[in-house]
Each structure stands twice: as C-alpha cells, then as structure tokens.
C-alpha positions in Angstrom: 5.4 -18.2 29.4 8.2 -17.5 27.2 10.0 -19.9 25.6 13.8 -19.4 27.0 16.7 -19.4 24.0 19.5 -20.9 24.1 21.2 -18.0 22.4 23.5 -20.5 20.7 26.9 -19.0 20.3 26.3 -15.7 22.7 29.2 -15.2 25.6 27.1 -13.1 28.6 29.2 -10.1 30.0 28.7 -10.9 33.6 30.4 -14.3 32.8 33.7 -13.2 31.5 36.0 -10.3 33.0 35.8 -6.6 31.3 39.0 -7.8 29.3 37.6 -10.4 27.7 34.4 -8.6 27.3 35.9 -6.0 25.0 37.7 -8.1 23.0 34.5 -10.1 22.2 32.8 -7.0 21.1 35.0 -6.2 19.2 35.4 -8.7 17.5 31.8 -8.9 17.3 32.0 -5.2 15.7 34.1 -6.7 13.0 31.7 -9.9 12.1 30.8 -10.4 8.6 26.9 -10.3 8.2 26.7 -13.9 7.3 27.9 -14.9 10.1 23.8 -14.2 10.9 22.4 -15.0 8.1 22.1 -12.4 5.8 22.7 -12.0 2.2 26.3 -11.2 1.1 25.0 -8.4 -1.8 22.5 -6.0 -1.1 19.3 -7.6 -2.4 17.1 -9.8 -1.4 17.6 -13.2 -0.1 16.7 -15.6 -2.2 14.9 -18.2 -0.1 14.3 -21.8 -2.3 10.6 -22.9 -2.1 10.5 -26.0 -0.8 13.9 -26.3 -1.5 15.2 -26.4 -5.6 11.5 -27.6 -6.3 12.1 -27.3 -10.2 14.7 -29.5 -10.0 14.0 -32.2 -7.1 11.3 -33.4 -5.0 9.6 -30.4 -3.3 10.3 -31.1 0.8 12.6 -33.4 0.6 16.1 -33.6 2.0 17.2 -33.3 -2.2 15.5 -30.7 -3.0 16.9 -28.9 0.2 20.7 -29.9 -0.1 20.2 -29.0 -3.8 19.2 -25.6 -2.8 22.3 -24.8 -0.9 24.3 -25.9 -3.7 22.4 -24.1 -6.5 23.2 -20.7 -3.4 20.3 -19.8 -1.6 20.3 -18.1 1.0 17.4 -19.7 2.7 15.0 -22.4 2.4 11.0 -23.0 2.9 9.7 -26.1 4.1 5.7 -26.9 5.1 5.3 -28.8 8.4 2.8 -30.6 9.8 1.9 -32.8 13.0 1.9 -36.1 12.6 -0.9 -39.3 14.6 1.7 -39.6 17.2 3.1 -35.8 17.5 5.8 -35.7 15.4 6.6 -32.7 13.1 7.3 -33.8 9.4 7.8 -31.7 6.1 5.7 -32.1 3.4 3.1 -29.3 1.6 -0.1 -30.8 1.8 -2.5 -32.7 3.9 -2.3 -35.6 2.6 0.2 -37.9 0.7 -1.8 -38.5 -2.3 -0.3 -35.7 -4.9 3.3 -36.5 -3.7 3.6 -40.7 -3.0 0.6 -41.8 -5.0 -1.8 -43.1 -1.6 -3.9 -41.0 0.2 -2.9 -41.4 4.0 -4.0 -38.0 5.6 -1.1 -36.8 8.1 -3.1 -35.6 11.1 -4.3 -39.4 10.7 -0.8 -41.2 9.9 2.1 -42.4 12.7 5.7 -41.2 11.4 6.8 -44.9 11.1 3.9 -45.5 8.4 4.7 -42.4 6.5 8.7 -43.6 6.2 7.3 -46.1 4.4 6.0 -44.0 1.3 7.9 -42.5 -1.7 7.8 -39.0 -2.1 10.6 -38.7 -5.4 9.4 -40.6 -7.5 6.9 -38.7 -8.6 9.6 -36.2 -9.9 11.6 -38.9 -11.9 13.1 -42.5 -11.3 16.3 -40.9 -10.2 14.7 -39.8 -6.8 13.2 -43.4 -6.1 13.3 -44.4 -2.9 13.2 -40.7 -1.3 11.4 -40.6 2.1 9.0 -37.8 3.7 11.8 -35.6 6.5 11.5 -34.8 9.6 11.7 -31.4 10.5 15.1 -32.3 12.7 16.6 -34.3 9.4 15.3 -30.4 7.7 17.4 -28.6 10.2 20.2 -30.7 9.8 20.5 -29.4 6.4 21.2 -25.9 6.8 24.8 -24.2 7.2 26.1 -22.1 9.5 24.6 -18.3 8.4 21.8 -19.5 6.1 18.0 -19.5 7.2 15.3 -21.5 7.4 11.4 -20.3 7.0 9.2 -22.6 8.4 5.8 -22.6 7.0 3.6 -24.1 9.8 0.2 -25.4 7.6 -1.4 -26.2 11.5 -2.6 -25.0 14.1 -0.4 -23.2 17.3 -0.9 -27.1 18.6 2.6 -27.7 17.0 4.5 -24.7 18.5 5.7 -26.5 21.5 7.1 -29.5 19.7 8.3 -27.0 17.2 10.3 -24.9 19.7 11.6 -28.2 21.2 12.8 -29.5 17.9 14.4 -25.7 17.4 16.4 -26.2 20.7 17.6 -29.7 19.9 19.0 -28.5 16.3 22.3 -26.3 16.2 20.5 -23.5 14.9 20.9 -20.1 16.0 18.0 -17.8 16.9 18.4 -15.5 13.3 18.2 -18.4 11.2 14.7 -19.2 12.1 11.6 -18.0 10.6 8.4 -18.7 11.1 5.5 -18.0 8.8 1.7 -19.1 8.4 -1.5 -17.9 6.8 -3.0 -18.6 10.2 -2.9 -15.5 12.1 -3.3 -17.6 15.7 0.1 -19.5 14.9 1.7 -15.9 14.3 0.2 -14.8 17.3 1.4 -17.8 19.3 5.2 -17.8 18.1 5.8 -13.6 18.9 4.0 -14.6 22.2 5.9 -17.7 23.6 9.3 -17.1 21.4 9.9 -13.0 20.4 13.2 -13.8 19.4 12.1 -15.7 16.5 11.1 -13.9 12.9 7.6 -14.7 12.4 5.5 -13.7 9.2 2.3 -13.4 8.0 1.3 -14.8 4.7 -1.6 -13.9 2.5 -3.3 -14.6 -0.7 -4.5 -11.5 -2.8 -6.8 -10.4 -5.4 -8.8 -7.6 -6.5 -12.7 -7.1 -5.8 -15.0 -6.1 -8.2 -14.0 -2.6 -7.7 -10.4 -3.2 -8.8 -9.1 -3.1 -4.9 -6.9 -5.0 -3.6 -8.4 -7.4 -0.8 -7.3 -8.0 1.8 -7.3 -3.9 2.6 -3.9 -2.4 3.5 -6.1 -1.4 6.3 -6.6 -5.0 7.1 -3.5 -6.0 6.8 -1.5 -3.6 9.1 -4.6 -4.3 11.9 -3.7 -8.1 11.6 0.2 -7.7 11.5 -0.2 -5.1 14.4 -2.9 -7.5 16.5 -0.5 -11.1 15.7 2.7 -8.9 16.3 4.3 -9.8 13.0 7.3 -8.5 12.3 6.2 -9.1 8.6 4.3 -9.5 5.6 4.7 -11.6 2.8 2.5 -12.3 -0.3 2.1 -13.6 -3.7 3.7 -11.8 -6.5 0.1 -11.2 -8.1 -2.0 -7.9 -7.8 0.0 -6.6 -4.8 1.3 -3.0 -6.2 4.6 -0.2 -5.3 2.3 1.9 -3.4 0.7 -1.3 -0.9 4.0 -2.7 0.1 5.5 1.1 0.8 2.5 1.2 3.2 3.8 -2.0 4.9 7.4 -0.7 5.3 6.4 2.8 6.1 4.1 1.3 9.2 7.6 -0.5 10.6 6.9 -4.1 9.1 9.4 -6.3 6.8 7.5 -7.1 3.4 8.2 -10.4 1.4 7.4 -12.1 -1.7 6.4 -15.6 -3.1 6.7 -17.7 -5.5 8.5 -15.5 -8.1 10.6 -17.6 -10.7 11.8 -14.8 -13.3 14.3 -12.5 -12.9 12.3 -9.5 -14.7 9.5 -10.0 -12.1 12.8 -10.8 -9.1 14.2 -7.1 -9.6 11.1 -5.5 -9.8 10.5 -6.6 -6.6 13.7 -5.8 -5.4 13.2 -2.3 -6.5 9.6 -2.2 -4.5 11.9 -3.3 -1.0 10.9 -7.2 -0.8 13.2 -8.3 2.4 13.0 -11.8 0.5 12.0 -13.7 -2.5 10.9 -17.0 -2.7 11.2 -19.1 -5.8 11.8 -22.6 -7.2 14.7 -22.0 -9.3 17.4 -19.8 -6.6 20.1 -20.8 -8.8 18.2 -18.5 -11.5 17.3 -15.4 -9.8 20.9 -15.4 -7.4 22.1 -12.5 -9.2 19.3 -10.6 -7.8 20.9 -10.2 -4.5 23.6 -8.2 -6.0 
C-alpha cells in the first residue's frame, strides 16, 4: 500500500476554477527554488552532520538550531526506535559514548532516556541537554530547508516514521531518507515514492587496488532498492566511479567532508550534497 501525502501546500486543479488555476501556475512558474528546498548558488547543499557537530552536541536540538544559523542548507540526524515505539535521534545504539551509562535504545522507554544528558559530554555549557525526538527534530527546520534522516534500523520504523512525517509541517521535498540498509531503502520508495531516499555505503580498496563495493554492485543495489541515490564517504571513491552513478540516472552524495579543498573537489566531481560538521566552513562551496 502506498503511503498517501499530504502534499502540504499543493492547490489540485479540479478544485479551483480555470481562472484561478492559471494564476496559481503562474505564479508557481515564478517561485524561487527555495521555496523547495534547494540551494540558493549553484553548488552543493551543504547538509550539517548531525547538526553543527564541531561546535555542539551531535543530535541534539543545539546542534541542529546551530546549524541553521551557521546556513546550512540541510541537516542529518540518526534515528532509532525506542522500548515503547517511539522514534528518537541519537547516532548510536546505545547511550554510553554520548550520556556516560549504557542503556541500549531498542531496550529503553522514551521517559527513561529524557532522563539522561547528552551535552555534557561536549562542555558544561550544554548541561542539561536531553536526547530529541524526531517530532522536536522536525520542529527545527524552516520553511525550504531539508532534512536527511538517517534511519540506523530496520523498515520496522517506517510506519511510525511516515506518521511522525504527516504530523510535522514539512513538505514532501524536504525529506530525505537514507540508510546503509538496503531493506529500509527498499521499504521507503515502496510505501512513500514521493520521498528522496538514499543509499549509503562504506568503501575501500581490495587487495587489487579496486574499489569495493563494485560500481557493478552498486548500480544493481540502487537499481533493485529503487534509490534515487548514492552517497559515500569522501575516501577512495574516485571522478570516474561517481560519473558512472550520474551517467546510470542516479543522484551521487558525499560524507563527512570538513575542508573546503576536499568540498570543491567534490563539487567539481557532481556531489548533489555534502555533508560536514562545520557548514558554516564549507558555505561558500555552494556558490
């Protein structure tokens, strides 16, 4: 079954006479591109990994309202599933890295992970800052900026995702979905097309010196999950690999790039995106 949009801010013809009709599209002609999302210059977006991560607590609500200050143009979050079903942001499985005590998520209710600090890890000034939901995450993002959610289960949380996604104010092209695990891919383009959804992937070279995963692998998975993209570290991927991506039709993406030498270059190779911890650093990129 697929999951019905809202298609937040969309007037349908057959609702409206022919008059009003053409004025909409007109002025629809005439909409500036942020409007949906997209960069003002002609680069990439910059898209903040989990939110200004340099400078706050990765995954929190700081580090994301930092973000849109510091100008990016999009943020990345990790979700996961909590005991009792609820979706909350933070990058790995457990809590022990982040608040100090090792309560495994899968294993915790939402109430008992409001209870842990998750800032002050990063400095005393961030005392006190609490795990988000994904709905306080959405809550975050302006009109004509993105969000790319990085789901770290499995397709278990796609309903409660897409639920969550119909609750926020969010339009359909601010939302991104991406995950190593090809099922989740798979599941989002299935149940909700008119979501973004992208593959990611590790790399590195085998003893031979090629890349693996294969470019031949690759395409096969994007083409089998029906991806409309691919996105990778910034190590051992090459000019030639990524051309192959775009040439086959698909969107190509890079993480987690934090210098602007490495930024242009792959803005010069096509990246569609680049994620980083310091956006404030590589916005000029975009121009």
């Amino acid at each position: 079954m697929l999951w019905n949009s809202k298609a937040k801010g969309r007037i349908m013809i057959n609702e409206i006479g022919c008059t009003t009709a053409a004025l909409f599209l007109t002025l629809l002609a005439f909409t500036p591109a942020t409007t949906f999302g997209e960069s003002t210059g002609s680069g990439p977006l910059i898209v903040a990994h989990r939110g200004a991560s340099a400078d706050a607590p990765e995954n929190t609500l700081p580090a994301f309202k930092l973000a849109w200050e510091q100008g990016a143009d999009a943020v990345e979050g990790d979700f996961y599933l909590t005991k009792d079903g609820k979706i909350v942001c933070i990058h790995d499985a457990d809590t022990a890295r982040t608040a100090g005590v090792t309560n495994v998520i899968a294993e915790t209710t939402l109430d008992e992970l409001r209870k842990l600090d998750v800032g002050l890890w990063k400095g005393e000034q961030w005392k006190g800052t609490k795990i988000p939901t994904i709905a306080e995450v959405f809550e975050t993002v302006p009109a004509g900026k993105k969000i790319y959610i990085e789901v770290k289960v499995g397709p278990e949380i796609i309903q409660p995702l897409l639920e969550e996604i119909e609750k926020s104010d969010l339009r359909d092209e601010q939302v991104v979905v991406i995950s190593f695990r090809q099922e989740v891919v798979r599941t989002i383009k299935a149940t909700a097309p008119q979501f973004k959804g992208f593959l990611l992937s590790g790399l590195k070279e085998d003893e031979s010196g090629k890349i693996d995963p294969s470019i031949e692998k690759v395409l096969d998975v994007l083409q089998r999950t029906g991806a409309d993209g691919f996105s990778s570290t910034r190590n051992v991927i090459n000019q030639p690999f990524i051309q192959q991506i775009m040439d086959a039709g698909y969107e190509y993406h890079v993480w987690t790039v934090n210098d602007l030498e490495t930024a242009e270059r792959f803005k010069k190779w096509g990246a569609k995106s680049i994620t980083t911890n310091v956006p404030k650093t590589l916005g000029s990129v975009r121009d």
